[in-house]
C-alpha positions in Angstrom: -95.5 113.9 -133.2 -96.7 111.5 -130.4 -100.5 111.7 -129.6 -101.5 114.3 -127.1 -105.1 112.8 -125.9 -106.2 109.0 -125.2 -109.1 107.2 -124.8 -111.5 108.5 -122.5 -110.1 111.6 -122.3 -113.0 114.8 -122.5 -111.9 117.2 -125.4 -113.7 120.3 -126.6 -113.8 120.8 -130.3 -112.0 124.2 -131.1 -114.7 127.3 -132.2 -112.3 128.4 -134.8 -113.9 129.4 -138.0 -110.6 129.9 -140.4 -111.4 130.6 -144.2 -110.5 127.8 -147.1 -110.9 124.4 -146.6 -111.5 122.7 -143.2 -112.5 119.0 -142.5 -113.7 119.6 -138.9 -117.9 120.1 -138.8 -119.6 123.4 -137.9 -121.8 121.5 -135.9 -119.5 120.4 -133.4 -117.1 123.5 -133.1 -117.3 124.9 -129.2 -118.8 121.1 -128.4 -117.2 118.9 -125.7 -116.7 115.1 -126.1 -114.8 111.8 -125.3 -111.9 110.2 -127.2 -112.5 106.7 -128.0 -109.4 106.2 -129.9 -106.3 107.6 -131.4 -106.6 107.0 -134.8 -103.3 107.2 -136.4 -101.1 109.9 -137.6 -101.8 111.2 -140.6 -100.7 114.6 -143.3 -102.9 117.5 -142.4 -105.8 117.5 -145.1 -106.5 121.6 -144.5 -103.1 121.8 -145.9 -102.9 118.4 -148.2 -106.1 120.5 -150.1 -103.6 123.1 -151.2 -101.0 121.3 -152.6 -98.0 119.4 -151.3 -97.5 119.2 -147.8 -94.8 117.6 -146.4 -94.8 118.8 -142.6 -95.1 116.8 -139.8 -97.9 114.5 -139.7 -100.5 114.9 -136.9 -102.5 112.5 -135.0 -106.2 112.0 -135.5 -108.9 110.8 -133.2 -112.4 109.4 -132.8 -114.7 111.4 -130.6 -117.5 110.3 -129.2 -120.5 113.6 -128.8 -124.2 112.9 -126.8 -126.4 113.8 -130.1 -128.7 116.4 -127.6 -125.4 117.9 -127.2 -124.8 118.4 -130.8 -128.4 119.3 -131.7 -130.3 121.1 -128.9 -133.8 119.9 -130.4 -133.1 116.4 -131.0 -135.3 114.2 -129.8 -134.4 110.7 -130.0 -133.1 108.8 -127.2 -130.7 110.0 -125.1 -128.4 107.1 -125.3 -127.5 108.2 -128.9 -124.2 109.0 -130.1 -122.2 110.8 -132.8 -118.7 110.1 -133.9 -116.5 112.4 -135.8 -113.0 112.0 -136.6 -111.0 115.2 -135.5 -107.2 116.0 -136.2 -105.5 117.1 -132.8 -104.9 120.4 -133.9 -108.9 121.2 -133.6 -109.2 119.7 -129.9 -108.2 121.4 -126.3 -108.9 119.9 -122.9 -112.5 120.1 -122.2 -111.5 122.0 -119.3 -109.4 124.0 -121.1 -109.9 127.7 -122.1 -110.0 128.0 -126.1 -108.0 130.5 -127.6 -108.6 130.0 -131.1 
């Protein structure tokens, strides 16, 4: 699987709340970001955390979130920054409509 997003590209975290294990926050479901980099490829932990997985491996990235736009209250400076790392399968165009 070749990476679908590069750096700079604006992504919007998916809003998807799926039972059983999931290594994506709740805090930044439905919250719009930057790539900074394309991380690698890796197996999909959600399904790694069941057993054996041996489907395709998918690319992961590091995305880059304003912290007011993470946490409404905050009140530090508005230069800071949070960085999560996201599998590809939890991002859509910022643009983008979400249909999860």
């Amino acid at each position: 699987m070749s990476a679908r997003y590069k750096e700079g590209d604006s992504v919007r975290v998916r809003t998807a709340y799926p039972p059983g294990h999931c290594r994506t926050p709740f805090y930044c479901r439905g919250k719009s970001g930057v790539v900074v980099r394309h991380c690698g490829e890796f197996r999909n932990p959600e399904e790694l955390a069941y057993g054996a997985y041996e489907g395709p491996l998918t690319p992961m990235y590091r995305v880059r979130f304003e912290q007011k736009d993470l946490w409404p209250d905050y009140d530090g400076s508005a230069r800071d920054k949070c960085e999560i790392e996201i599998y590809e399968h939890w991002l859509v165009p910022a643009e983008g409509a979400d249909h999860a």
